[in-house]
N, C-alpha and C positions, 0 to 999 in steps of 0.2 A: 504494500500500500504506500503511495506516495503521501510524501508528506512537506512537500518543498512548495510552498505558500507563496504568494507574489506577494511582496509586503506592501502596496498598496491598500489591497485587502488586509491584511492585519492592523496596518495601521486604522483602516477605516471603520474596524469592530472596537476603536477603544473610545467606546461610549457607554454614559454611564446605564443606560438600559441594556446591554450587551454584556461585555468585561467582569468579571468577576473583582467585588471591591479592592480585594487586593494589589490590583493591578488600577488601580481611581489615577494615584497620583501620575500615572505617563499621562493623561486625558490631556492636560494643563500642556503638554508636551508634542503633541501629537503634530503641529504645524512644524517644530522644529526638527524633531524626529523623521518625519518624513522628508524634508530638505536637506538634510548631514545623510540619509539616505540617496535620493536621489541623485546628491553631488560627489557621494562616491561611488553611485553606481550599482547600488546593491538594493535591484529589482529583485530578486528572490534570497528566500531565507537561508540557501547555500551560498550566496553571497557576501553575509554577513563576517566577515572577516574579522581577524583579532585589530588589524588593522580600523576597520569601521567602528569597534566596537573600542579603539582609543579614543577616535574622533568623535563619540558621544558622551564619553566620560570627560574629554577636555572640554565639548560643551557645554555639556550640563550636568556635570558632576557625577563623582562614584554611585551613588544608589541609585540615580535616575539609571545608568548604564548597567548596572548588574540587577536592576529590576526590570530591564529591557530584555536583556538576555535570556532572563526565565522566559520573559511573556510571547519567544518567539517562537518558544516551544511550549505554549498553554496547549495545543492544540495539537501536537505528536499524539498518533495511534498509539496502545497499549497493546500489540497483540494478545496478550494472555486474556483479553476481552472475549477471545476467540473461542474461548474454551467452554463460553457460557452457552454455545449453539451446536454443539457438535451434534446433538440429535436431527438437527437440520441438513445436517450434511449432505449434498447431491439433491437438493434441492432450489428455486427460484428464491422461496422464502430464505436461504442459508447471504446469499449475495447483499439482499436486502437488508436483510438484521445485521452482516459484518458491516455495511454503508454506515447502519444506524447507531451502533454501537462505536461508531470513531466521533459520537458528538461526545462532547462534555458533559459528563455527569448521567449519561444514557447507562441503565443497565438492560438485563432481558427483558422484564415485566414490561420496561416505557418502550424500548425499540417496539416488543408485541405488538402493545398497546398502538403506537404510532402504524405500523403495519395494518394494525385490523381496521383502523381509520384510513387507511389509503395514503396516509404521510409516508412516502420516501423523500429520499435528499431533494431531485428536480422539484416535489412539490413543496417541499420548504423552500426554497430557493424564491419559488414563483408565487405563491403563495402571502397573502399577508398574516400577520399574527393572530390576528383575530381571527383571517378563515380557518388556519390552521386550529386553532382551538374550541371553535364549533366543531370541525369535522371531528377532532378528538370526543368532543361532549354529546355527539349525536351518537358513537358509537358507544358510550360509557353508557348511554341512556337506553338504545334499541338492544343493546346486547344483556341490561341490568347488571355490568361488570362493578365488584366491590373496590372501584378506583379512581383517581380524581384528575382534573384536566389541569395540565402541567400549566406553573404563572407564567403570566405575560414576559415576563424577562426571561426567564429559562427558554420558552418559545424564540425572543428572539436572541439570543445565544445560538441556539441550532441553528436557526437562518440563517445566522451570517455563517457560522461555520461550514453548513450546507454549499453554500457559496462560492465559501472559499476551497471545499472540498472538489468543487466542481469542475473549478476554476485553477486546478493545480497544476504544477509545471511537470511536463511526459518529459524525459531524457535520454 
């Protein structure tokens, strides 16, 4: 699974309905961040050189820069995610649930869940928040499932990451 992110996209998920709070303070940063980016050239997250990653700490200091570092790998796949679908194996559904399980904070139960509503990646992508969480809440309600419709922020978390899942660099 690829995992090398245009950072344009990364940078463009650091918002505060998106980003997880720990990662709040690059927000304040994201203009500059993306400009020490661009002028070094480092369109994808394989570009990010120790080199680049001087050039944001001379700009905007030590923690801005090694809280940078984590946030460009918030979003690396966990293989051993994989291990929660092995019953799916040789299956349409197996494809879908490993898509679904490289969001943030996705386990089995929510990929299912997002599956039996008709959520894969392209429909989060395309999709707005809100539809995306009716179509979750219509199924919670025609199927009488004992489960609740993921918040709005988790929602768009996946989006973007769907996105940027989508959107990833082939090599």
């Amino acid at each position: 699974m690829n995992d090398n992110y245009y950072l344009d996209d990364l940078i463009g998920a650091l918002e505060r309905d998106v980003v997880m709070e720990r990662y709040y303070p690059l927000i304040a940063y994201k203009d500059a961040l993306a400009a020490i980016l661009e002028k070094a050239g480092a369109t994808r997250k394989d570009l990010v050189t120790d080199a680049v990653t001087e050039e944001i700490r001379a700009a905007l200091g030590n923690p801005t820069a090694g809280l940078f570092a984590r946030y460009i790998h918030i979003y690396d796949f966990n293989p051993s995610k994989l291990k929660e679908i092995k019953g799916y194996l040789g299956t349409k559904e197996y494809d879908d649930l490993s898509n679904l399980l490289r969001l943030p904070g996705v386990r089995l139960l929510r990929a299912e869940l997002y599956l039996r509503s008709g959520v894969t990646l392209a429909v989060l992508a395309e999709k707005t928040t809100q539809e995306i969480r009716d179509m979750v809440r219509d199924c919670i309600q025609r199927e009488n499932l004992p489960l609740i419709v993921p918040q709005p922020k988790e929602v768009n978390c996946h989006r973007a990451v769907a996105k940027m899942i989508l959107h990833t660099v082939t090599l």
